[in-house]
Each structure stands twice: as C-alpha cells, then as structure tokens.
C-alpha positions in Angstrom: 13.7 -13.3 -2.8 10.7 -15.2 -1.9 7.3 -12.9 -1.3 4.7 -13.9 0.9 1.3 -13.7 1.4 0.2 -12.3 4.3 -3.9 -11.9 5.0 -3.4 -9.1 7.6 -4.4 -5.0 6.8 -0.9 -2.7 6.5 -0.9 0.4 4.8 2.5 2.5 3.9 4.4 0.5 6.1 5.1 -2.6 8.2 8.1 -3.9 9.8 9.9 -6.4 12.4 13.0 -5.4 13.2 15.9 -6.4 15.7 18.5 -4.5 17.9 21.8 -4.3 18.6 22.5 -2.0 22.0 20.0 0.6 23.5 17.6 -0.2 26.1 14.1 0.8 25.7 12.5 -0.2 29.4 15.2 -0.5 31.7 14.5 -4.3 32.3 16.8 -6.2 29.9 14.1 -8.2 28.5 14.4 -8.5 24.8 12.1 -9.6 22.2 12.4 -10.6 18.6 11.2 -8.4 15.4 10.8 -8.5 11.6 9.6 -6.1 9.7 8.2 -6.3 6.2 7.2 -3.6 3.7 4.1 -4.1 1.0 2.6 -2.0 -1.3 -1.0 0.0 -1.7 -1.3 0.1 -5.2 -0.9 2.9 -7.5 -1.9 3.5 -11.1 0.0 6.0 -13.7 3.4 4.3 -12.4 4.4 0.8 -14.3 7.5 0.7 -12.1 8.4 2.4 -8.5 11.7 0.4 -7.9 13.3 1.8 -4.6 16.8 0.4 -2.7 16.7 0.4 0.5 20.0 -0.2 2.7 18.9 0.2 6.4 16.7 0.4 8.8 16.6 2.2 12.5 14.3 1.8 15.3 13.9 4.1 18.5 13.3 2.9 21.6 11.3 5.0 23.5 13.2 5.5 26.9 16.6 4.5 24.5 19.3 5.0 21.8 18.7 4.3 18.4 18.7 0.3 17.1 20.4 0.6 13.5 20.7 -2.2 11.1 22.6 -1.4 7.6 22.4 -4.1 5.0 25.0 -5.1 3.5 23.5 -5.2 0.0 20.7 -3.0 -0.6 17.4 -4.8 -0.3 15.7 -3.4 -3.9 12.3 -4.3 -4.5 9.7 -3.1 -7.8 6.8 -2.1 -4.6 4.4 -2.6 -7.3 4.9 -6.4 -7.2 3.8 -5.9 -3.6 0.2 -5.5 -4.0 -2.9 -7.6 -3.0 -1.2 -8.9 0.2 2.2 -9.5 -0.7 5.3 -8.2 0.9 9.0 -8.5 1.0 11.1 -8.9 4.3 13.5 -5.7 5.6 14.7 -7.5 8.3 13.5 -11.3 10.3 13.6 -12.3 13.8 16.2 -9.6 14.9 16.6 -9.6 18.6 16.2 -6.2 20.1 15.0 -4.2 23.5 11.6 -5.2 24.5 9.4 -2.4 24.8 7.7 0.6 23.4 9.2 2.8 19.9 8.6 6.2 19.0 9.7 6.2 15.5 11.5 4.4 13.0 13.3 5.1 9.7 13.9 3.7 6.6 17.1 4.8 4.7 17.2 4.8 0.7 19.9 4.4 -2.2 18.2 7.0 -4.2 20.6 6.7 -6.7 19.4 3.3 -7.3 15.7 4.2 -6.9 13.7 5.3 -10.0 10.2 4.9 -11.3 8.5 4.5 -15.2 5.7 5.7 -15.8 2.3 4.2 -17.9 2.9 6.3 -20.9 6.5 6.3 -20.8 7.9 3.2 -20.7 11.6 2.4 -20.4 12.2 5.5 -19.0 13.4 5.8 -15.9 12.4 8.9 -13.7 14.7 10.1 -10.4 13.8 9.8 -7.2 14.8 12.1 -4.6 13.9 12.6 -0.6 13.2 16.0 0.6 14.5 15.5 4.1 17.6 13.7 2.6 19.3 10.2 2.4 21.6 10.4 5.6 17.5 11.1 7.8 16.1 8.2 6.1 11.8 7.7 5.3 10.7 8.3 9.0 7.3 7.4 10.5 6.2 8.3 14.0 3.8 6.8 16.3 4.3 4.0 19.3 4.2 0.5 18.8 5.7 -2.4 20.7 8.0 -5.1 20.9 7.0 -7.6 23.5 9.3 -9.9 25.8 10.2 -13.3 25.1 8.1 -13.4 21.8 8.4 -12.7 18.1 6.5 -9.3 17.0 5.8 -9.2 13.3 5.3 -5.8 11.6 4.5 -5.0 8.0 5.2 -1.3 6.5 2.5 0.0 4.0 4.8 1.9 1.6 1.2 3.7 -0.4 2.8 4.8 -3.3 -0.3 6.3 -4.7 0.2 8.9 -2.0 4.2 8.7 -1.3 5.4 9.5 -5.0 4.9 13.2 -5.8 5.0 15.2 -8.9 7.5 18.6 -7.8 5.9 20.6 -10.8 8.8 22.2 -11.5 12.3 22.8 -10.2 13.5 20.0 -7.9 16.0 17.1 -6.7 14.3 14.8 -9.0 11.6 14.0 -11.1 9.9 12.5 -8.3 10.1 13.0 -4.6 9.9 10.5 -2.2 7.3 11.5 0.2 6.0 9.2 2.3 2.8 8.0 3.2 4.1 4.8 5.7 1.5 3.3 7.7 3.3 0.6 10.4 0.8 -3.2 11.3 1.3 -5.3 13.6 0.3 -8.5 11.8 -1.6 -10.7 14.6 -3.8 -7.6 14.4 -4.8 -7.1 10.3 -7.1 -8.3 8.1 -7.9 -8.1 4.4 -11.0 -6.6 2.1 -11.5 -8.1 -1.5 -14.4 -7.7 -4.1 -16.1 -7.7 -7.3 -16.8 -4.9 -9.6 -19.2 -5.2 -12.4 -17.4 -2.4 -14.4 -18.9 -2.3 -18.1 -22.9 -2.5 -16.3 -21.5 0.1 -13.9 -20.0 2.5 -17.2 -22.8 1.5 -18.9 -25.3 2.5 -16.9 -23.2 5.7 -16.5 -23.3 6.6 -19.9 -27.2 6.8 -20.4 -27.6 8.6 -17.0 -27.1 12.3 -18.3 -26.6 13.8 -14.5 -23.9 11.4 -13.9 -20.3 11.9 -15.1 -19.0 9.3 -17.6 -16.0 6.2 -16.5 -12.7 7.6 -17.3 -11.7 7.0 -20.5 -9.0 3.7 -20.3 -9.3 3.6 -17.1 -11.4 0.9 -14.9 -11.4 2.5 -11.1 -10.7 2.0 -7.6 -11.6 0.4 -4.7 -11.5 3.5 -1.9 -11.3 2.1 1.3 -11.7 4.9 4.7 -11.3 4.1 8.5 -14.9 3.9 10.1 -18.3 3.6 9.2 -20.6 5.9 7.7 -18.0 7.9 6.2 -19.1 10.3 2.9 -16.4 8.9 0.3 -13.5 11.6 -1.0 -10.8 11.7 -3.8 -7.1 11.4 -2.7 -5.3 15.0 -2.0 -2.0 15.0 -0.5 -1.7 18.4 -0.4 -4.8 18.9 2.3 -3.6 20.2 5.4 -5.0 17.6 7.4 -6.1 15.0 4.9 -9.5 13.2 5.1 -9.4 11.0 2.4 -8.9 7.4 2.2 -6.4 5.1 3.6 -5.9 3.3 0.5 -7.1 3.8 -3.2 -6.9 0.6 -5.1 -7.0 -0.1 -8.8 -9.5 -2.9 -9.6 -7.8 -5.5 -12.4 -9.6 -8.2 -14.5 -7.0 -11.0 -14.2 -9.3 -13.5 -15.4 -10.6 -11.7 -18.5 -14.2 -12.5 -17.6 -15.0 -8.3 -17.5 -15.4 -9.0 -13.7 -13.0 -6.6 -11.9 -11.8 -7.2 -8.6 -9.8 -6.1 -5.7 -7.9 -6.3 -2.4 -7.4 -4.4 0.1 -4.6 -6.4 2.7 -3.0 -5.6 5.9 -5.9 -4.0 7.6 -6.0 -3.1 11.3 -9.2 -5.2 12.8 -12.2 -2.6 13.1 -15.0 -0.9 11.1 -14.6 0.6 7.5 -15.9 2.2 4.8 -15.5 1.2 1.0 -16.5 2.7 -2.3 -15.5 2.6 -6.0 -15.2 5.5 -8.3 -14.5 4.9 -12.1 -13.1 8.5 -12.5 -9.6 9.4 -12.5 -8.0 11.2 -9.2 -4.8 12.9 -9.8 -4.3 13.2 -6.3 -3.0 16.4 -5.6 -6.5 18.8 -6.5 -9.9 17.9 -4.8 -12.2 17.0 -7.7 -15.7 16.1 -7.6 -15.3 12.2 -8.0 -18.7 10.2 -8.2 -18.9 7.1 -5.9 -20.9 3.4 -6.0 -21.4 1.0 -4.0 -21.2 2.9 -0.7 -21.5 0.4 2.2 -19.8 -0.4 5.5 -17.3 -3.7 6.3 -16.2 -5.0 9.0 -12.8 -6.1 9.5 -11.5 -9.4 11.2 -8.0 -9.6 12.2 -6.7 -13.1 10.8 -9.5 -13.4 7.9 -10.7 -12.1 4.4 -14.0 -10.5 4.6 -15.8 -10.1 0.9 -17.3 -6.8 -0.3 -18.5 -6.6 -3.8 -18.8 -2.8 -4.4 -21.9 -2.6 -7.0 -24.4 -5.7 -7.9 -23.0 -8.3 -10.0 -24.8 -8.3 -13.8 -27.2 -11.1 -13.5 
C-alpha cells in the first residue's frame, strides 16, 4: 500500500473516517473523512506489526458509524515514523458534526512484535479491554459539512506496548497511547544531534552521567514552552512527560544524528535530547541537552538542532 508523507504533528493517532447511518447534529448535512494512523517511534522493538479490521466513530448527539474491512489493514507501525502514515479509511461520507470517541478494533491474533535482542521471535499481543471494545480514544473533534476532514492517529508505541511483568494475555499488552490530528492543523520538528562531541564531552565531565552504552538518544519533545524536561513513565497517575520520545538515527553515516518529530498540532513546544536509556515504566534521573523552546507552524517544518554542531 502506498505511504505518504504528511508534514503535519499527530501523535498516537489520526484518522478520517466515513459513516454509514446515525446522525450527529440533526441537520442531515454530511461531510467526508479519512483517517490515517502513523507512528511515534520506539526503540527496544524491531517489529510492532498490528492487524487492524475496523474502525467506529461516535457521533456526538448519534449512533455509532462502524466500518469493518474486509481484509484486515496490517501495517509494521515502525515503518511509520518521521512523517509517514498509512490510510484506515479515505473520503468516507459520514454525519457532519461533532464525535466523542472513536475505536479502533484489532486481530490480535495477527498482531505480534520482535524485539532488538531477539529477533525472529515473535511476541503476543493482547488488549486488556478486549478485541470485541476495540483501541478507544476519547476527546471531540469534528467533521465539517460539505468538505473533506483529514485526520491522522498517532499510534506512540513507545508508550502503547507494555511489558505485564508477569502473568498475562500476552507477552505484550496493547495499551494505548492514541493521540487524534486534524491535519490542516500540524506541523513537523526535525534536527541535528552532534552525538559523539555530545558523549564525548560527557565522558570527561565527572558530575555528568555517561551516553548509554549502544544507544544514541532521543529527541523529547513536550507541549509548551519553558517546560523542565522528564523521562517517559506510563505508570504515573497523571503523566507529565513528553508527548513523544524519538530515537535520533544516522542515515547518512556522517556521525550526524538526526530527527523528526511530525504531525504536530500548531503552537509552542519544548524539546530536549537525552543519551540515556528510559525504560519507561520507572522515573529515572535522565540528564537532558539542548533545552530550548520551538515554535510550531501548521503546514511547515520548523528546524531545531538540539546541541551545537562540532565545528
């Protein structure tokens, strides 16, 4: 299936979707959706492959608008990264409106992940609410009348694949982190990271900690300005930390890191790097560089290189 670059922010997840019966403002007016899903990356898996066969969409004065597909619609989300995404469903016509909630629903006996360490293996995948409710994400977004609405899902895997430690459904469990865009309204962050000065200088500074070993960093990226950068915990109450934690890569093999951070509602935030491993579910004392505020255009790219370039 063809992927698509798309240079607006969406985090966990982003979608366009149509209906079939259900009104959602009494009017009759309908609208068009589609609704596409991308992918925050994540860094211990090599492999997060999940099938999913439907999506549903609840009008907020209205029945539910279900689409099933007729094949699954399986996608590796880790190709998904840097501004790429993968459609669910295109210009669907449905009630024009405002939604409350929609869900996604999952094969999850066709879903699986590998990890780093352990390739060729193929982990389970269960979801603790169950198949039959689906991947649901509340919060109010709307389709307007007489025009096409294009959403994108932010499936964050970093933060949606959990470890049970110990007895469980499946290896992993399927917990969501969705965040739904509207994409006339995202932007996209991307950067430079000088990572072996950065390490470097790390490693003759005794009262810092040392880079991870075999491990370059992230890109941390938080909503607002002026915010004091945190590790990842999805087990806080009322999580802080960032929206998105994204692993820098060298694709050009010049030891020049880089990153981006895509589908990004328009507005102020912060961004950091850390070169210390996060496992996500403990606070730790990460160290951060590169501190600084950007600003976020809906429609453009704006650059942030997170610690001077090496002359």
């Amino acid at each position: 299936m063809k992927r698509s670059i798309r240079f607006f922010t969406v985090s966990a997840l982003a979608a366009g979707i149509a209906a079939c019966g259900g009104g959602s403002d009494g009017s009759g007016s309908t609208g068009t959706v589609s609704f596409d899903v991308t992918d925050a990356p994540a860094m211990e898996f090599s492999s997060v492959t999940v099938a999913f066969t439907g999506i549903s969409l609840k009008p907020e004065n209205g029945e539910w608008v279900e689409f099933s597909f007729d094949e699954a619609k399986t996608w590796d989300l880790l190709d998904l990264q840097g501004g790429m995404s993968e459609p669910l469903i295109t210009d669907e016509e449905v009630p024009a409106g405002p939604y409350s909630e929609l869900r996604l629903l999952v094969d999850t006996e066709n879903s699986f992940v590998e990890l780093e360490d352990e390739p060729g293996i193929e982990k389970s995948l269960a979801v603790p609410s169950g198949e039959q409710s689906g991947l649901k994400l509340k919060g109010d977004f709307l389709v307007a009348a007489d025009t096409t609405t294009d959403f994108t899902i932010d499936f964050d895997v970093r933060k949606s694949i959990v470890n049970p430690q110990g007895e469980s459904l499946a290896d992993y469990l399927l917990k969501p982190s969705l965040r739904l865009v509207n994409n006339l309204e995202v932007g996209s962050i991307t950067g430079d990271v000088d990572y072996v000065t950065l390490s470097q200088a790390r490693a003759n500074d005794a009262d810092r900690a040392d880079c991870s070993t075999n491990y370059e960093g992230s890109a941390y990226i938080y909503e607002g300005a002026d915010v004091k950068p945190t590790d990842i915990n999805v087990n806080r109450e009322e999580p802080a930390g960032p929206l998105m934690a994204i692993p820098v890569t060298d694709q050009d093999m010049d030891g020049i890191y880089s990153y981006t951070a895509a589908f990004l509602p328009a507005g102020e935030y912060t961004v950091s790097y850390s070169c210390q491993l996060d496992d996500n579910e403990t606070d730790e004392a990460l160290e951060f560089d590169g501190t600084q505020n950007v600003t976020v255009v809906a429609n453009a790219e704006t650059e942030a290189e997170l610690i001077p370039l090496a002359p």
